[in-house]
C-alpha positions as CSV (number, residue, x, y, z in Angstrom):
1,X,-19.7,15.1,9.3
2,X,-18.9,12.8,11.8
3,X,-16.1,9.8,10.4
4,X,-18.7,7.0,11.7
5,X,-21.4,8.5,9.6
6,X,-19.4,8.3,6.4
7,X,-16.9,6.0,7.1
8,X,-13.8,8.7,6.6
9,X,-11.2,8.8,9.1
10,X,-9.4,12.0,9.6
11,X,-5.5,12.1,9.6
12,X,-3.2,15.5,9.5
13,X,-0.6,15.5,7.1
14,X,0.0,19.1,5.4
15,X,-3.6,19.8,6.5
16,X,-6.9,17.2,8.0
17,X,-7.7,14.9,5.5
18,X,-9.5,11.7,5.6
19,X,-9.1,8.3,5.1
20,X,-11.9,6.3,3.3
21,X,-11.8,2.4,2.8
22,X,-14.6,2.3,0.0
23,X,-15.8,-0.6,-1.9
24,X,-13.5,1.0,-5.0
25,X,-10.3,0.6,-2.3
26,X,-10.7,-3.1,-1.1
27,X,-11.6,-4.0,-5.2
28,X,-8.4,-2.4,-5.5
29,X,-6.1,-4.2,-2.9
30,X,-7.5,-7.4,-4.1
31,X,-6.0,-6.8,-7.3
32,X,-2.8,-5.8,-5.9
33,X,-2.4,-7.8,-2.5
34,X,-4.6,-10.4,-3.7
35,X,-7.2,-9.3,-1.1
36,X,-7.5,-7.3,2.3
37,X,-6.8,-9.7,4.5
38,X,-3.5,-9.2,3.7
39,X,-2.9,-5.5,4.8
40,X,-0.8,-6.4,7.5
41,X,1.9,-8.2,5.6
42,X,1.8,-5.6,2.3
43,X,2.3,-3.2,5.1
44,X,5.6,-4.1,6.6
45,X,7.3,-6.8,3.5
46,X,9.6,-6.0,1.0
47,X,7.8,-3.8,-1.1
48,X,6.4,-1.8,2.4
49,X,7.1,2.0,1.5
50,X,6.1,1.8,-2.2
51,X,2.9,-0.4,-0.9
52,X,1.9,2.2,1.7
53,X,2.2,5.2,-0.7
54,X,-0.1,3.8,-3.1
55,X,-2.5,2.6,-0.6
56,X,-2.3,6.2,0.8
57,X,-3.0,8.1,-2.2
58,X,-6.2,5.8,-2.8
59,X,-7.2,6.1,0.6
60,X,-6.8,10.1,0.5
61,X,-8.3,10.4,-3.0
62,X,-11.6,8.0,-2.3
63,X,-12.0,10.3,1.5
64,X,-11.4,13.2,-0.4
65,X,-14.3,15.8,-1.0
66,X,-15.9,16.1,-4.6
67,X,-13.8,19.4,-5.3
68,X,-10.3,18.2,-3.9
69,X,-8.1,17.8,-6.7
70,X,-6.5,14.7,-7.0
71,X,-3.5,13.5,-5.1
72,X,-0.5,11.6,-6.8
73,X,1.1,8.8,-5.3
74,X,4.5,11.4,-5.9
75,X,2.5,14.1,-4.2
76,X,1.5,12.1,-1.2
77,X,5.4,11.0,-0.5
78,X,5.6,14.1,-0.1
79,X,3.5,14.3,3.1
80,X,4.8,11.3,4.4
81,X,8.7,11.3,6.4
82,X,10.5,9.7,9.1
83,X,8.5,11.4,11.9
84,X,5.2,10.6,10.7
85,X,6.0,6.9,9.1
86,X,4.5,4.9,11.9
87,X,1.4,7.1,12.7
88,X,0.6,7.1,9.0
89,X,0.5,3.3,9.3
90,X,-1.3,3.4,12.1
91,X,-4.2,5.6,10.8
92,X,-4.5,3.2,7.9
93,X,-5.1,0.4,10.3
94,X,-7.4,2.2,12.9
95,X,-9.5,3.7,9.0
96,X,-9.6,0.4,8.0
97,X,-11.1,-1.0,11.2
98,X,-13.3,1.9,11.1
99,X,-14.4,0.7,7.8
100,X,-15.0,-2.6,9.4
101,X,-16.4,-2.6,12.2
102,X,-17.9,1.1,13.2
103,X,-15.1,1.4,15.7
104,X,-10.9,2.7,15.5
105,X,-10.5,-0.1,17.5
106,X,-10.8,-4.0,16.6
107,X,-13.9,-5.2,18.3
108,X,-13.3,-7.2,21.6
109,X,-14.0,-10.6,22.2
110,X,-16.6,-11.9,24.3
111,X,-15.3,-14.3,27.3
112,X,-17.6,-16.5,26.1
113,X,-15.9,-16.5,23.0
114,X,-12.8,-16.6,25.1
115,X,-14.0,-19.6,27.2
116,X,-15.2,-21.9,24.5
117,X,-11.6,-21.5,22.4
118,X,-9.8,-22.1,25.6
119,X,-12.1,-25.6,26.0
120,X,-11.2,-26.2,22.7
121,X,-7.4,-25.6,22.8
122,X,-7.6,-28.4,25.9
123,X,-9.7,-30.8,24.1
124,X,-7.3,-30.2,21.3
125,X,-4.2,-30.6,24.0
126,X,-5.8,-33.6,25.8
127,X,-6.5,-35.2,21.9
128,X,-2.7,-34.4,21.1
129,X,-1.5,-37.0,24.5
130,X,-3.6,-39.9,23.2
C-alpha cells in the first residue's frame, strides 16, 4: 500500500515501519504541545529527546498494522541513537507533511503568491517612511 494512499510514511529503524499522523495523534499533541503548530519548537526545546520519543512511539503505534504489538516509548529509545537522531526527526517532519499536504515536501508557493507579499512588504516599507 502505497504511503499517499493511507497517509503512513515508512522509516527503517530495527526493521520498515511507518509513520501515521492520524486524527488520534494531532488530538494528542494538542494536549501536550498545546496544538501542532507547534512541532517545530517541541522538537528542538528543552524537553526535545523526551518530546520526540513520545511522539515516536504514537506515530509508530497509530502507522502500525492491526497485528503489531504495541511499542513503548522505552522500547522505541531503543531504536533511536546518535546516528539516526537527525533522520528520525526528519521523517517525522516529511510524515507530518505527508499528512498535510499529500506530498514529503512542504508545498511550494506560487510567484503569484510570491509577488503580491513582496508588493505588500513595500507598501508596508513605503507606509513605515511616512
Amino acid at each position: 500500500m502505497s504511503a499517499i494512499k493511507d497517509g503512513r510514511f515508512p522509516i527503517t529503524l530495527d526493521k520498515e515501519r511507518h509513520l501515521l499522523f492520524s486524527l488520534n495523534v494531532i488530538d494528542e499533541m494538542q494536549d501536550k504541545f498545546g496544538g501542532f503548530d507547534k512541532l517545530d519548537k517541541a522538537l528542538s526545546g528543552k524537553d526535545s529527546v523526551k518530546n520526540l520519543r513520545w511522539l515516536l512511539t504514537l506515530l509508530l503505534n497509530e502507522g502500525a498494522e492491526d497485528s503489531d504489538e504495541e511499542l513503548t516509548e522505552k522500547q522505541v529509545g531503543k531504536l533511536i541513537h546518535t546516528g539516526n537522531f537527525n533522520e528520525v526527526k526528519s521523517s517525522i517532519f516529511k510524515a507530518f507533511s505527508l499528512g498535510n499536504n499529500g506530498t514529503e515536501e512542504p508545498p511550494a508557493r506560487d510567484d503569484e503568491e510570491d509577488d503580491g507579499e513582496d508588493d505588500e512588504i513595500r507598501k508596508n516599507a513605503a507606509a513605515g517612511k511616512e
